[in-house]
KEGUVEX-99596 format. One line per 10 residues: number of its first residue (from 1); their letters; for each residue x, z, y of C-alpha. Coordinates in nm, 2 decimals. Example, Ala and Ser with C-alpha at 12.3 -4.5 7.8 and 13.67 -1.06 7.14 Angstrom:
2
1) as) 1.23:0.78:-0.45  1.37:0.71:-0.11
END
This chain:
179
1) xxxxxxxxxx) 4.12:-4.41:1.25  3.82:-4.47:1.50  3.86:-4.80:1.66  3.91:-4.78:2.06  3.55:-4.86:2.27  3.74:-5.03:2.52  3.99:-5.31:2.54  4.35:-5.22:2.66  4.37:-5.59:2.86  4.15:-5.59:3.16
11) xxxxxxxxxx) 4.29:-5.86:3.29  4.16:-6.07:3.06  3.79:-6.25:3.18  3.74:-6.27:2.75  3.80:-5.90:2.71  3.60:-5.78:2.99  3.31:-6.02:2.87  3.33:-5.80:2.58  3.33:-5.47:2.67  2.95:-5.59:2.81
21) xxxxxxxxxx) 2.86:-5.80:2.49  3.07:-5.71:2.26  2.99:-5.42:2.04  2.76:-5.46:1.76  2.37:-5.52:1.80  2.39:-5.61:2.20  2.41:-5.98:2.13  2.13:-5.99:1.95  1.93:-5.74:2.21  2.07:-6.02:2.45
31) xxxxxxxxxx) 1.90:-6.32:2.16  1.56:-6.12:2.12  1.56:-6.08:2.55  1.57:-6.52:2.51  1.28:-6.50:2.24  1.09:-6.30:2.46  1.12:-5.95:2.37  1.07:-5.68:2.65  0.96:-5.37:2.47  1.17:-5.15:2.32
41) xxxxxxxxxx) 0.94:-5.05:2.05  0.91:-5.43:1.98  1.30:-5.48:1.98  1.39:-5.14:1.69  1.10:-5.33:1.51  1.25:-5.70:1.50  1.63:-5.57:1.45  1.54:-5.28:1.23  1.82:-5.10:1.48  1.87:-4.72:1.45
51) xxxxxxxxxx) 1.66:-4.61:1.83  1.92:-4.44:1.96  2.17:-4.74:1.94  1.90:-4.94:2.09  1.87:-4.69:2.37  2.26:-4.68:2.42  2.26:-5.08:2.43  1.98:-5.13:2.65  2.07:-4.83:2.92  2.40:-5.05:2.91
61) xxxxxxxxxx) 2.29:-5.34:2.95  2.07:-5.26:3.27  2.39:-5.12:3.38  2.58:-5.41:3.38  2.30:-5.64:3.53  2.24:-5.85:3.22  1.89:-5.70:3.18  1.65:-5.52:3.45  1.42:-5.23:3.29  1.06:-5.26:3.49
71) xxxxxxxxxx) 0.85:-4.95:3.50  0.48:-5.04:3.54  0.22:-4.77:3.45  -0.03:-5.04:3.33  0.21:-5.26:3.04  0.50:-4.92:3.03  0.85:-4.98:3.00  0.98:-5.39:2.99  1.33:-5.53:2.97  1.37:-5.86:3.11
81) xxxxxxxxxx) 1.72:-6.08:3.13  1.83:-6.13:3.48  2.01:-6.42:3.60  2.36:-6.28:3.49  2.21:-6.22:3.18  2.03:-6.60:3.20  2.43:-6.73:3.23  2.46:-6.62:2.85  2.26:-6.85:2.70  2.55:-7.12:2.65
91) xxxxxxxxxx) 2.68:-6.85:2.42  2.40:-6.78:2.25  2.32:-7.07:2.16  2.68:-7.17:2.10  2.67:-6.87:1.81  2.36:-6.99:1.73  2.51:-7.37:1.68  2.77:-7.22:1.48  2.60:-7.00:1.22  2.35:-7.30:1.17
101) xxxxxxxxxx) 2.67:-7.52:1.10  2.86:-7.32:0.85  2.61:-7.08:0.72  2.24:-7.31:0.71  2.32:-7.54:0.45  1.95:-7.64:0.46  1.95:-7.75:0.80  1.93:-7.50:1.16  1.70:-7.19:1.12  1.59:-7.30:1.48
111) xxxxxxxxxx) 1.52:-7.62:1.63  1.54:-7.65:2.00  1.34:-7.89:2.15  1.34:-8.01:2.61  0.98:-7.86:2.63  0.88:-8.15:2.90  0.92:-8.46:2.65  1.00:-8.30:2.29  1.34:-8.41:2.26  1.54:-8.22:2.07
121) xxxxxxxxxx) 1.86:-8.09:2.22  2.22:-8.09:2.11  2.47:-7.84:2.08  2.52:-7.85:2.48  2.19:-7.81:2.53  2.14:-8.20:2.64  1.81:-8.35:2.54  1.87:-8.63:2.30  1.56:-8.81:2.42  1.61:-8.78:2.87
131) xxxxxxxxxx) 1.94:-8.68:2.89  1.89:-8.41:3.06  2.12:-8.06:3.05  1.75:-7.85:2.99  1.73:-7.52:3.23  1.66:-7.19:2.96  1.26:-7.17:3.07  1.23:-7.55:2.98  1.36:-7.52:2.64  1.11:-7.49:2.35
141) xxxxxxxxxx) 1.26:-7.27:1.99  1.06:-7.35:1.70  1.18:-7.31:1.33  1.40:-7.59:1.23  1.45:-7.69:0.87  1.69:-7.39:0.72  1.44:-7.14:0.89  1.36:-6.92:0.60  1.10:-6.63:0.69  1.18:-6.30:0.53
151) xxxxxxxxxx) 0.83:-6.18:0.47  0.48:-6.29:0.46  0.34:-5.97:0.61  0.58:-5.97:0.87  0.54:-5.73:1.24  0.32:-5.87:1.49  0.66:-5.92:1.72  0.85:-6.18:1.41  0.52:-6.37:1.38  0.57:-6.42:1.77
161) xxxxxxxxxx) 0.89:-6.52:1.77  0.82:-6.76:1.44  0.62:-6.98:1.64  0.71:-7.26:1.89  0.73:-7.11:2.19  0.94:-7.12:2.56  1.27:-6.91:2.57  1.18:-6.64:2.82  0.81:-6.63:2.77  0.68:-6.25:2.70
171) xxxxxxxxx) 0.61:-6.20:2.36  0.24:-6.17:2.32  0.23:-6.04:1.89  0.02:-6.25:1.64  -0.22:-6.10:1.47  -0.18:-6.12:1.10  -0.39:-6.42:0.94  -0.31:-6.65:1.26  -0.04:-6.93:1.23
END
């Protein structure tokens, strides 16, 4: 029996939240978009995601505001999160928290850090050193202790995204041989 794309209680704020977020692969479109990836080239490479799911997801997405698609003849096609899609961060990182806590024995795969003074942030997203809830461009993702990379050779985009870097900044690949 195929399972229904839509969920019968609309009156529900949780169930409408997922009919946006909710079916497989968009929530990690959504986590790449934080990381900083706009091309869609770049995000079938990092999620290894059949293109025409990707497509589906994306065209969605735009759809429901969480991501804009910018046409510019110079760069081609980006994705970028707008602020509705900026407002699910929390959950991100919530999932993020989670994962880390029952499925990282070695620690989290990604350390986040209050870019301004290096503090690291807990799971509110409250710098341990200032106090300070951090705004999404001010946070810093670096590989924390259970980060384990998957390969050596890895694309230009997973070296990116490897590296300490702002949430939202384009990705801008690394060229193999470079840290």
């Amino acid at each position: 029996m195929t399972l229904p794309s839509t969920y019968p209680d609309g009156n529900c704020s949780l169930a409408r939240t997922l009919e946006v977020v909710g079916e497989r692969w968009t929530l990690l479109i959504v986590r790449d978009a934080f990381f900083g990836v706009r091309r869609f080239g770049d995000f079938a490479t990092q999620l290894k995601i059949p293109r025409a799911v990707l497509a589906n997801r994306l065209k969605s997405l735009v759809q429901e505001g969480v991501l804009t698609r910018d046409e510019d003849a110079g760069t081609g096609v980006e994705y970028r999160l707008t602020a509705k899609g900026v407002e699910l961060w929390p959950v991100v990182r919530a999932l993020m928290n989670w994962g880390d806590a029952f499925y990282s024995p070695a620690g989290v795969r990604r350390a986040l850090r209050h870019d301004r003074d290096g503090g690291l942030l807990d799971p509110e997203g409250r710098c341990q050193d200032c106090g300070s809830v951090v705004p999404v461009p001010e946070v810093l993702i670096e590989p924390g202790p259970g980060f384990e990379p998957e390969d050596s050779d890895a694309d230009p985009v997973s070296r990116a995204i490897n590296t300490p870097r702002r949430l939202l900044e384009p990705i801008t690949p690394v060229p193999a041989g470079r840290p």
